[in-house]
C-alpha positions as CSV (number, residue, x, y, z in Angstrom):
1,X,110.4,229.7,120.5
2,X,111.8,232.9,119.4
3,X,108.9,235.4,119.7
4,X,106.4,232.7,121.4
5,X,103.2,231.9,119.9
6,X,100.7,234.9,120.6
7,X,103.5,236.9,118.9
8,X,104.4,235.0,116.2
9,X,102.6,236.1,112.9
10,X,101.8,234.2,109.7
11,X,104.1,237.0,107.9
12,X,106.7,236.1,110.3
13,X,106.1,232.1,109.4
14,X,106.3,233.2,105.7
15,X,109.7,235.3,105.5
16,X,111.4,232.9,108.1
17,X,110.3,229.8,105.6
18,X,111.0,231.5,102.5
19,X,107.9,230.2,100.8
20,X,105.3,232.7,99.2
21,X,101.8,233.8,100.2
22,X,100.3,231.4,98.2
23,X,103.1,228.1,98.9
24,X,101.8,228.7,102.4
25,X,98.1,229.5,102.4
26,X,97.7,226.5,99.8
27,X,98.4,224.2,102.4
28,X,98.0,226.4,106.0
29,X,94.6,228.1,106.1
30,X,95.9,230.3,109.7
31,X,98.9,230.3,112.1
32,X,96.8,227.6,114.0
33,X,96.4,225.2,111.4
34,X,100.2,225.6,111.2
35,X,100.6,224.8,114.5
36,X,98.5,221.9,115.0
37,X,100.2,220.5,111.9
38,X,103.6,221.3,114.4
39,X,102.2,219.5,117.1
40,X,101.1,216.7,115.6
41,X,104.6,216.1,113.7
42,X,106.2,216.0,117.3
43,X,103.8,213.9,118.6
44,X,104.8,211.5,116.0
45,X,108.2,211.9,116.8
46,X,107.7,211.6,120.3
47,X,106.3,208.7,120.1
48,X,108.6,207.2,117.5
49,X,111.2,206.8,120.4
50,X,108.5,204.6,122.2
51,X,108.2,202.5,118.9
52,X,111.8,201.6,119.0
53,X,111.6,200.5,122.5
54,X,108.4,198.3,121.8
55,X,110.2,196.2,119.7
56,X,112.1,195.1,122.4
57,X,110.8,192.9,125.4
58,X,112.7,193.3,128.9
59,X,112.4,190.4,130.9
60,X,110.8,192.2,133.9
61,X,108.8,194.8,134.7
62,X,110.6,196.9,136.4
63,X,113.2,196.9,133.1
64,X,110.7,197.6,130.9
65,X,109.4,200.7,133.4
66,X,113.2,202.1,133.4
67,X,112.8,201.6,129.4
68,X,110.0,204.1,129.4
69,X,111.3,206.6,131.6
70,X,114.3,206.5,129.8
71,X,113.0,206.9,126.3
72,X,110.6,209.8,127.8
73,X,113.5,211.7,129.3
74,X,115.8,210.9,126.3
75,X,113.1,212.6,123.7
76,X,113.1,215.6,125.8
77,X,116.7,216.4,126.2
78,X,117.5,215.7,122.6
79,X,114.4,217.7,121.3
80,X,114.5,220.5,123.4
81,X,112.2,223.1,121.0
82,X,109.8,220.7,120.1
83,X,109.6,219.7,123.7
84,X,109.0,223.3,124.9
85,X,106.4,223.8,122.5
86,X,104.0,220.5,122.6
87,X,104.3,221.7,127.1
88,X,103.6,225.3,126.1
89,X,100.8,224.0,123.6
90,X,99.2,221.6,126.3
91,X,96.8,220.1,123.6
92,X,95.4,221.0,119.8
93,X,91.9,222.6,119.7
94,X,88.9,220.4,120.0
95,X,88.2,222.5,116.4
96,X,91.4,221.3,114.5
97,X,90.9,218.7,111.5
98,X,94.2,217.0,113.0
99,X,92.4,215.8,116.2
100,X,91.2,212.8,114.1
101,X,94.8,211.7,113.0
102,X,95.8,212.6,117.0
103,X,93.6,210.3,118.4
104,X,94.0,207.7,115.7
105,X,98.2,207.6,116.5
106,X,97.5,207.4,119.9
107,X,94.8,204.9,120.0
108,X,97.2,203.1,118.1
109,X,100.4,203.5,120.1
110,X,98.1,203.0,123.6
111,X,96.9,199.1,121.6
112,X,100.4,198.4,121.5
113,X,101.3,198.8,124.8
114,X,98.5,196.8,126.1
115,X,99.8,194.2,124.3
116,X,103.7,194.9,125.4
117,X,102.2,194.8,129.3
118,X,100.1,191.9,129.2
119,X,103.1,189.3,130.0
120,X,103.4,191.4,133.3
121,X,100.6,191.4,134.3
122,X,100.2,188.0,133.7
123,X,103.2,187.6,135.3
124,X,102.0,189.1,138.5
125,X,104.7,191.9,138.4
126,X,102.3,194.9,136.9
127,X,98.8,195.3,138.7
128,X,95.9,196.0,136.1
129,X,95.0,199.3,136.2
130,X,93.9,201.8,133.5
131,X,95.2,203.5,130.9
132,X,94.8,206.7,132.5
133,X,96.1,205.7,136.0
134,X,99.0,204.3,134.1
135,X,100.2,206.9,131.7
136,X,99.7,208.9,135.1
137,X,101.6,207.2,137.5
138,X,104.4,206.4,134.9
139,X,104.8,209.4,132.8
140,X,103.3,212.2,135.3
141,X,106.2,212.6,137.4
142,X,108.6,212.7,134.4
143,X,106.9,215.2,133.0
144,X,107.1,217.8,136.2
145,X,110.7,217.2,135.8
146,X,111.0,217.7,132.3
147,X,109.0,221.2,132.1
148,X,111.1,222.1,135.0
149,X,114.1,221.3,133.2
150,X,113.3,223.0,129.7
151,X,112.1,225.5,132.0
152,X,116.0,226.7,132.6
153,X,116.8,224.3,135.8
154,X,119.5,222.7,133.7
155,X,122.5,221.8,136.0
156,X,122.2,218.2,135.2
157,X,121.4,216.4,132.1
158,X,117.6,215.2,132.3
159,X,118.3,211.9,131.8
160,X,120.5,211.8,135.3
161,X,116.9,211.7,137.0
162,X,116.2,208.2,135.2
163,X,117.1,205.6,137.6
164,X,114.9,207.7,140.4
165,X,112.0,208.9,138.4
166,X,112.0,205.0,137.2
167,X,112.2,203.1,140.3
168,X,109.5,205.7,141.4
169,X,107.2,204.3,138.9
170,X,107.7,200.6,139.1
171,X,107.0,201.0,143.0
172,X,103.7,203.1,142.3
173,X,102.7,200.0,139.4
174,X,104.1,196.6,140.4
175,X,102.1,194.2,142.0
176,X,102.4,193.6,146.2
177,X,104.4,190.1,145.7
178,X,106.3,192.0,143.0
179,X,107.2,194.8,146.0
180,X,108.2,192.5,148.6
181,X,110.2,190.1,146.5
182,X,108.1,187.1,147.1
183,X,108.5,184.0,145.3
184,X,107.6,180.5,145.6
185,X,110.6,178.4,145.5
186,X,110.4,175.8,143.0
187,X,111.5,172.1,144.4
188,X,115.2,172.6,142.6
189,X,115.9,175.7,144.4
190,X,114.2,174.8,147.7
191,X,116.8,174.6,150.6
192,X,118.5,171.6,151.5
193,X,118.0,169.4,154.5
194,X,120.2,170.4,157.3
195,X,121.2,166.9,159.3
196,X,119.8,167.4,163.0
197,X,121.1,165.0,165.9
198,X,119.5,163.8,169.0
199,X,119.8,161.6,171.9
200,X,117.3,159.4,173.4
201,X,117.1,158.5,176.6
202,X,114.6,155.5,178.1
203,X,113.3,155.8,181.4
204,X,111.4,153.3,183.6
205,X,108.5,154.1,186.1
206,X,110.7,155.3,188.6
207,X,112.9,157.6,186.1
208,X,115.5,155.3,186.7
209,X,118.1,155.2,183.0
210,X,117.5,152.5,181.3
211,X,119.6,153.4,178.8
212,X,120.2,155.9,175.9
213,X,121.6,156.3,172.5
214,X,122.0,159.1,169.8
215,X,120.9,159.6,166.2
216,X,121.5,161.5,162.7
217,X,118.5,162.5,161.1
218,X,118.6,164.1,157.9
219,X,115.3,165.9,156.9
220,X,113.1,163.5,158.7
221,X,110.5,164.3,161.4
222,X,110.5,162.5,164.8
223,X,107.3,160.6,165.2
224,X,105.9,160.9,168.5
């Protein structure tokens, strides 16, 4: 963060670590297998936050969206460095021996959210979509904000932008019944009866009264 990565030597790495030539070439072969080693360990730690909030179950969807923005937000702003650097980064190189244990973590972490969104969906509040169009829709957004943010636009804290960036994302995922509030009402919550009153009148051939008489009616239907 200092002297960015082009600039930033190996010799640099060594007298800022305090660790000899050999300390550090026995288990960094280049600057680039120290940094993918970096970027891997926030990865991890990234995604640590979203481990924490997997053990917990919201009881709708649109909870469990504001859960996510939250935690993605919250990483950010409390790991500013490390947040600046897996952005500036973008991605490891194809060529690095840690894409293996990348992939593996996120396979991983991606399995257990499948699992953590299947109530929802079976719920009708999420729509099925894929992982990509999910991750997208979800985390895209909070990321613009967040580069932004680390970027120097800091007048607010990050996490301020929750409640909009979430309710953004639920809107984008949730299902149409979800979006327009629609439920079925179960027979203990459907509306009660209202009492309706009428008068009946009887009328012979000529329209001459016969008579009349009124009635309370509570719920029924008038027969014809």
């Amino acid at each position: 963060m200092e002297h960015g990565y082009e600039q930033t030597t190996v010799a640099r790495i060594r007298e800022a670590s305090g660790v000899s030539n050999g300390a550090l070439f026995h288990r960094f072969a280049s600057k680039e297998a120290i940094a993918a080693a970096l970027y891997v360990e926030s990865i991890r730690s990234f995604q640590e936050w979203h481990w924490q909030m997997l053990s917990h179950h919201p009881e709708t969807f649109r909870e469990a969206v504001h859960s996510i923005v939250a935690h993605h937000l919250g990483w950010v702003q409390s790991n500013v460095d490390r947040a600046r650097f897996l952005y500036e980064r973008g991605h490891l190189d194809w060529g690095a021996e840690q894409v293996a244990e990348l992939n593996e973590i996120n396979r991983h972490l991606v399995a257990a959210y499948r699992q953590w969104l299947a109530p929802y969906v079976a719920g009708g509040q999420l729509r099925e979509l894929s992982t990509l169009l999910f991750t997208s829709i979800i985390a895209g957004p909070s990321h613009a904000i967040a580069q932004r943010w680390l970027e120097g636009d800091r007048t607010r804290p990050l996490t301020d932008y929750v409640d909009e960036l979430a309710h953004a994302a639920w809107a984008g995922l949730a299902t149409p019944s979800a979006l327009a509030g629609e439920a079925s009402p179960s027979p203990a919550t459907a509306p009660a009866p209202r009492p309706t009153r009428v008068r009946i009148q009887l009328l012979d051939e000529d329209g001459e009264s016969l008579g009349e008489a009124e009635a309370t009616l509570n719920g029924a239907s008038l027969g014809t």
